[in-house]
N, C-alpha and C positions, 0 to 999 in steps of 0.2 A: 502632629495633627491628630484630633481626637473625631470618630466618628460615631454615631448612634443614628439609629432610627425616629422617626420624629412623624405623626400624626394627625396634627392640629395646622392652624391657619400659621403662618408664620408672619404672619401681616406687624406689623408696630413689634418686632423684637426687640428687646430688650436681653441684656448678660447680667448676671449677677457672680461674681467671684466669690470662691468662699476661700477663706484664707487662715491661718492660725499659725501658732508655735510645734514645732517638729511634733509634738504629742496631739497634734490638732485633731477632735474625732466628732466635733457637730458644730454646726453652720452658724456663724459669730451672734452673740445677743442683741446686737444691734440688728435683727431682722425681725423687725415687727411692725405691723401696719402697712403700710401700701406705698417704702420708700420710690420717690419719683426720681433721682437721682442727688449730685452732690449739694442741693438746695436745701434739702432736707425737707422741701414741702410735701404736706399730707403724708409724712413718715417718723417714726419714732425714733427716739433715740438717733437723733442726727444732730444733735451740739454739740456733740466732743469734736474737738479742733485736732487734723494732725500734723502734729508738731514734726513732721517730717518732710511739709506739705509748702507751701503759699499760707499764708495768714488765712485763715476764713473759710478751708478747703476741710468738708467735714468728710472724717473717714466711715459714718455713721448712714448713710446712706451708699449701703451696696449695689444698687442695680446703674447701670448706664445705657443709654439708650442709642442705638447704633445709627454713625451717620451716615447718609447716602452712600460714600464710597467707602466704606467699611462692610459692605455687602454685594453677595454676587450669586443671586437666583435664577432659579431654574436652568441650569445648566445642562442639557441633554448629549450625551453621550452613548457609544454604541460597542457594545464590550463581548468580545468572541474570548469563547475559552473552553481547554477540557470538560467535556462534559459528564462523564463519568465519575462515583463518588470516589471525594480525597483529589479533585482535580485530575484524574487520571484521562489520559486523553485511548489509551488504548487498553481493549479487555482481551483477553488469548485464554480465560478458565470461565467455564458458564454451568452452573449446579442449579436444581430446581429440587424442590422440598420432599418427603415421601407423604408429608401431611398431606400435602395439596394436592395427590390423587384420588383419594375421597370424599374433598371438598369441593372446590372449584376448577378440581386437573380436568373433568370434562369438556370444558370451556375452553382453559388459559391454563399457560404454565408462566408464573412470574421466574425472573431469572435470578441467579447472585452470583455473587465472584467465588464466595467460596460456599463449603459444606454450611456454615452457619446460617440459618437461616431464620437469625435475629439480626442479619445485617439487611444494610438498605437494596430494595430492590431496583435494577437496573434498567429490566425491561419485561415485555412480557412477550411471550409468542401465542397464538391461535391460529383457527381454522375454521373457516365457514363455508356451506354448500346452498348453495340458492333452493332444493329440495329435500336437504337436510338428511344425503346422503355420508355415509361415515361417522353417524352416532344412532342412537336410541332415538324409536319414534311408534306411539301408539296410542292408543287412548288407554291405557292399563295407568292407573291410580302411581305416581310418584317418577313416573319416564316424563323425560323433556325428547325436544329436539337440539340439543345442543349445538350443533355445526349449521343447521337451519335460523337459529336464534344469532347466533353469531355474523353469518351472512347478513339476516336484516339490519340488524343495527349497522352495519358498515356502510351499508345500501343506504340509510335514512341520514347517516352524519356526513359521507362522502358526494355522494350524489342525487342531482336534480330529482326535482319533486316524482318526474311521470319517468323515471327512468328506473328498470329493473334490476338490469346486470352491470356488471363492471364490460368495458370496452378499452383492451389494451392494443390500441392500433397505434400505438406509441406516436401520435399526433399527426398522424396521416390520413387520409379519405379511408381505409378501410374497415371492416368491423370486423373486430376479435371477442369475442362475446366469450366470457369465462363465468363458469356457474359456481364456480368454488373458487378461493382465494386462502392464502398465508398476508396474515399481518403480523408483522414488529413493531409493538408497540412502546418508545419507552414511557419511564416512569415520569409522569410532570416534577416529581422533585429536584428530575436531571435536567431534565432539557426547559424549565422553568416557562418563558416565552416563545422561544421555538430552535429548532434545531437549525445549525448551522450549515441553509445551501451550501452544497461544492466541496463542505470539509466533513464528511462520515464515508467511510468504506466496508464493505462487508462481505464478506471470503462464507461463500458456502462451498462443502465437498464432501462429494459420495465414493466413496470407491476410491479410485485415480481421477477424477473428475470434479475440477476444481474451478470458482469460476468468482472472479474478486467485481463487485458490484458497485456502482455511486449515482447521482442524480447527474440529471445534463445542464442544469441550472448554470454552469460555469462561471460561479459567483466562489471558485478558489481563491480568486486574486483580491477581487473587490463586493466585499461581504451584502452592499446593495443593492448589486442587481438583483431584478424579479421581486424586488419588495413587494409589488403590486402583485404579482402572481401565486397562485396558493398551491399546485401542482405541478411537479417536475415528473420527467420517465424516468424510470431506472434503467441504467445500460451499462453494459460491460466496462471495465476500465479500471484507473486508478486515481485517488487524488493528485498525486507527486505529478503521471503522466496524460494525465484529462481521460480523455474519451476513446475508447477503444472502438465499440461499436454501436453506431446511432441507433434509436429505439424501432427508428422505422424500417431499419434495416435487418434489426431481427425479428421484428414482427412479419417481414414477406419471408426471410428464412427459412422460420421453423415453422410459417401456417399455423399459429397458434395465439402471436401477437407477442408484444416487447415481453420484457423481464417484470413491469411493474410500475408502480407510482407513488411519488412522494408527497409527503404532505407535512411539510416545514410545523407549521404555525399548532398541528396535531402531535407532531414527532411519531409520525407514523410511517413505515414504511410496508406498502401491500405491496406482495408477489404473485405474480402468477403462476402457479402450479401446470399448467400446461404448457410453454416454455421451456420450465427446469427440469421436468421428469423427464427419462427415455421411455421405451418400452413399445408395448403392445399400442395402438391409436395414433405413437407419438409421431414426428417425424424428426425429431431430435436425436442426432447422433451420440449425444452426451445426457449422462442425467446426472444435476448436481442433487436431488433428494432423491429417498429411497420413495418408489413405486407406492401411491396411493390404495389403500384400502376403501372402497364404499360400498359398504352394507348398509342394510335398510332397517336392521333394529338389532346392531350391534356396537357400541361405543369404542371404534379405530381408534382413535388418539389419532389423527393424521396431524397433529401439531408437535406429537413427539418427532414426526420426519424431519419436519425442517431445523427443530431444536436441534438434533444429530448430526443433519451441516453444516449447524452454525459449531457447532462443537467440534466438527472434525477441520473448519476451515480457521479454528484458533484467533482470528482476529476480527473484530469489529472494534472501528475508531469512530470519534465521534466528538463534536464542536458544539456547543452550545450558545446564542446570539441573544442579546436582549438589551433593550435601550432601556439608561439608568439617569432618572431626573437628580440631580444632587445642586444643595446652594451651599454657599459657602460665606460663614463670617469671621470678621477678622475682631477682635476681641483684642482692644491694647491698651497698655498697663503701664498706665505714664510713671514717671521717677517719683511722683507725689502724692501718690495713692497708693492706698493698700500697704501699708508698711507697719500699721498697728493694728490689736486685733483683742476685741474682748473676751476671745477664748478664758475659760479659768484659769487655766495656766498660767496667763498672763496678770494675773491678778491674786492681791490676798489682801485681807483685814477687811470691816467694816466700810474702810474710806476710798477702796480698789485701789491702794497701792501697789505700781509696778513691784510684779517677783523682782526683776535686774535691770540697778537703775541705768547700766547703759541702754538701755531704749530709749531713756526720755531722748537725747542727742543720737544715737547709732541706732537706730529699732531695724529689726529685722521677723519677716513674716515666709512662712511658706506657702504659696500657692500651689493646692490642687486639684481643684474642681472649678468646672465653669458648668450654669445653670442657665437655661434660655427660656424664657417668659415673653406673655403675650400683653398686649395691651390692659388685660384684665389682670396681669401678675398670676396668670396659670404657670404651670410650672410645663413647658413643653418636653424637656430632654436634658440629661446628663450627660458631661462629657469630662472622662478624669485623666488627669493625666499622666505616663508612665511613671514617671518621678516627680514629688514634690519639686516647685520651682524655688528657691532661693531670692526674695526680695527683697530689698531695701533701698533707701531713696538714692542710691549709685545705679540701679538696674532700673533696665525698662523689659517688657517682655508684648510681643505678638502672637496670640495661641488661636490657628485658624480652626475652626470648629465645621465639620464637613455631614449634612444630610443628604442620605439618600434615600429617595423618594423607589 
């Protein structure tokens, strides 16, 4: 089965075979004009009879026009898989660039697997303050507010129009009102349509203080639940063993509200920093990041904190979900077709005398390409196949041709 990518209407397809002698390398002579199939109306070079064939059965006319059950459109299916580059479903090494602390390290650190960083990027980490505490802030000619800039756009893509702050009351009556936030952002390369509810884990740790993460979406088992929902909490646990501890219940805990929230269809994963930290304010017995920095015209990095637990906690797993439209044609290659072929090869002198006259009786051709066309004879998509096919009027062949949309 051959598969390509494909563009245009597929309305009235049409195949066209291109076929030749083992040295076959361009698309037979008999394709000229606007063959309609083996009638040879309104197409050239469609009198040559093949003598491999039924009497009257011209091999001159290459295109055939597929019939109702020879086809099988729009076929939607729903395809979870490693989401990480090279299919990797788990990462345990996380390096970020030295360029990119004079560029955009104020902001974001993009992530990779390794020191290279001409490879694909995987995710990204940042840090935003509703005040725009923990960066640079003034009116002096080239300072931003970086952690304040970061803040708002999460504010404006995440949440309702008149609403200010994030509220992690992990879906309870209460308000946790958090001025600053961690997001894990991956790359859309990865996670394509959206990331996969119930299958991504993620292991932060400070110290001794280690604390493995996932959504409550409980769409492990059956990847469509919550289709309709755009937001899960983040809570303690594990894929393999679900749910450890529900969002609402570390939100009355710690007095500071759940761990966070997810955001499938974004592949975003926002933390609450008030939660994860210990310290001075907190009432968290554990702190899986190092202690926040906010100063008022100083650039903390507070996004290098959490990159440090994502490093120190060595795994983040992760699934990727997205529905794949594909049609399917079946292209068949009766015993009496395609068995002769104008290729040069097949031919010499003045009078196109076969090179070897067992073909006039035995002919033999290879098939390797199948070409799909629209009603207008556009040329939609190529589709080739691993090995030349071996034809002759003893073989028939079926070569299903698979788009995805």
């Amino acid at each position: 089965m051959s598969t390509f990518p494909v563009n245009k209407s597929s309305a009235k397809l049409r195949y066209f075979v291109k076929w030749g002698g083992i040295s076959n390398t361009i698309i037979p002579k008999m394709v000229k004009g606007k063959g309609k199939g083996a009638n040879g109306a309104n197409g050239a070079n469609t009198s040559v009879v093949d003598p491999g064939g039924p009497t009257g059965v011209a091999f001159g006319a290459p295109f055939k026009v597929f019939a109702t059950d020879e086809k099988l459109e729009n076929v939607v299916s729903t395809i979870a898989e490693p989401m990480w580059t090279s299919n990797t479903g788990t990462l345990t090494t996380f390096f970020t660039g030295s360029v990119q602390d004079s560029n955009a390290g104020k902001y974001y650190y993009d992530v990779h697997t390794t020191t290279d960083q001409t490879t694909d990027v995987q995710f990204a980490v940042t840090y935003g303050h509703r005040l725009g505490s923990g960066s640079e802030g003034s009116t002096t000619t080239g300072t931003t507010d970086p952690t304040k800039g970061i803040y708002s756009q999460l504010r404006q893509v995440l949440l309702p129009a008149q609403s200010t702050r994030f509220n992690f009351n992990g879906g309870g009556s209460g308000s946790y009102y958090s001025d600053d936030v961690f997001a894990v952002v991956a790359s859309r390369a990865r996670y394509r349509e959206k990331m996969d509810p119930g299958n991504w884990e993620l292991h932060l740790q400070s110290g001794s203080d280690t604390i493995n993460l996932i959504d409550d979406s409980g769409a492990g088992i059956d990847p469509t639940i919550g289709d309709a929902k755009r937001e899960f909490n983040v809570v303690s646990g594990s894929v393999a063993n679900g749910v450890h501890t529900t969002a609402t219940s570390t939100a009355t805990a710690t007095s500071s509200g759940s761990y966070g929230l997810f955001y499938p269809e974004l592949g975003m994963i926002l933390l609450n920093p008030n939660s994860l930290q210990s310290g001075s304010g907190y009432n968290n017995s554990q702190g899986y990041i190092e202690p926040l920095v906010k100063s008022t015209s100083t650039n903390d990095l507070n996004h290098r904190k959490i990159l440090h637990s994502i490093e120190s906690g060595s795994y983040f797993a992760a699934r990727r979900e997205e529905k794949k439209r594909s049609s399917f044609y079946f292209c068949r290659i009766p015993n009496f077709q395609f068995n002769h072929s104008q290729n040069p090869s097949y031919f010499t002198g003045s009078n196109a005398a076969l090179t070897q006259n067992d073909f006039i009786k035995e002919p033999v051709t290879y098939i390797t390409t199948i070409g799909l066309y629209n009603n207008l004879n556009e040329l939609l998509g190529v589709a080739k196949l691993s090995k030349p096919f071996k034809k002759d009027p003893n073989t028939e062949a079926l070569i299903k041709v698979r788009l995805d949309y």
